[in-house]
C-alpha positions as CSV (number, residue, x, y, z in Angstrom):
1,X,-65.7,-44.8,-36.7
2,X,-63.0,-42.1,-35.6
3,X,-62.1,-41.9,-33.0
4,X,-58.9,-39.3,-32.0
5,X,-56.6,-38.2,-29.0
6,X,-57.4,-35.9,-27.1
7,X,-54.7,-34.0,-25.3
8,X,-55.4,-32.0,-21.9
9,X,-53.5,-28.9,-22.0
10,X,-51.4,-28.4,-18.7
11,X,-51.9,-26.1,-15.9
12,X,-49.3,-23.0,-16.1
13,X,-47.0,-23.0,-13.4
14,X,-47.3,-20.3,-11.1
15,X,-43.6,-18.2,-9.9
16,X,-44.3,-16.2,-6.5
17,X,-41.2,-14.2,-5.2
18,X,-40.6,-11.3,-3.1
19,X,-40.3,-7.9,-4.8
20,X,-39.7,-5.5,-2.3
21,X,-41.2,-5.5,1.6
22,X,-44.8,-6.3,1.5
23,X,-45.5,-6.8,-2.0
24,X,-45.4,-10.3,-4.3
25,X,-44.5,-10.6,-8.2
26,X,-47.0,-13.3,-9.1
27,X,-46.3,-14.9,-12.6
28,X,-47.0,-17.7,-15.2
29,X,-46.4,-18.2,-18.8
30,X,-47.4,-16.2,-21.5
31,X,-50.1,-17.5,-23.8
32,X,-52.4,-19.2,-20.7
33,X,-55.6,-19.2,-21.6
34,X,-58.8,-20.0,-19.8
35,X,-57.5,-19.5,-16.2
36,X,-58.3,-17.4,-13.5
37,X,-55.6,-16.0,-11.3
38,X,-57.1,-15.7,-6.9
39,X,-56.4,-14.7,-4.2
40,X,-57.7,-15.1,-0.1
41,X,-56.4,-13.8,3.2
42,X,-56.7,-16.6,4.6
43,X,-56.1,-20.6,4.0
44,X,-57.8,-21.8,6.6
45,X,-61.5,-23.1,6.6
46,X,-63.6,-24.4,4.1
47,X,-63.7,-22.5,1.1
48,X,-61.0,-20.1,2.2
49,X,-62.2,-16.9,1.1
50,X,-61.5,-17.1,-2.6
51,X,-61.6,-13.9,-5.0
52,X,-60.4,-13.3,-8.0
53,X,-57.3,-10.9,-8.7
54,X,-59.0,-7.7,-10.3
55,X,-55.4,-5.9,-11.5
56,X,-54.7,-7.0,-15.1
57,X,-51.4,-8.7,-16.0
58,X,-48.4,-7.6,-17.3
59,X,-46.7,-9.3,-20.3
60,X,-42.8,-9.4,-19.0
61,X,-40.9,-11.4,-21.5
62,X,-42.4,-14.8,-21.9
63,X,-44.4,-14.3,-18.9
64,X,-47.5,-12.3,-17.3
65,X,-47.2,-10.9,-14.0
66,X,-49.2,-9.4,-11.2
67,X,-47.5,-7.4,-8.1
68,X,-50.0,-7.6,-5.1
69,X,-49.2,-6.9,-1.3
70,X,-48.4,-9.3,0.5
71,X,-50.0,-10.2,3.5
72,X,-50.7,-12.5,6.8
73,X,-47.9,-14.4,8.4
């Protein structure tokens, strides 16, 4: 019997920081596969609101990026 290792890959750190007033740069390394960037209005409650981001990355460097407003308080 063979039996082998099996080695979890590790969730991409995530980057937020202020671009300009009222908009985010969002980014993580570049490859990440099989992960889902989101986004909610709100972080309260159960659930929260979740959606997923619809504006495709940008490849800057060794990272992918996203600008997106940013709102609430």
């Amino acid at each position: 019997m063979d039996i082998g290792a099996y080695e979890a890959e590790p969730f991409p750190s995530l980057a937020i920081r202020l671009s300009m007033p009222g908009t985010v740069i969002v980014s993580w390394p570049d490859p990440s596969t099989g992960f889902v960037l989101q986004q909610t209005t709100s972080m309260s409650g159960h659930g929260g609101g979740w959606s997923e981001v619809t504006q495709a990355p940008v490849v800057n460097g060794a990272n992918k990026e996203v600008t997106l407003p940013a709102t609430g308080q």
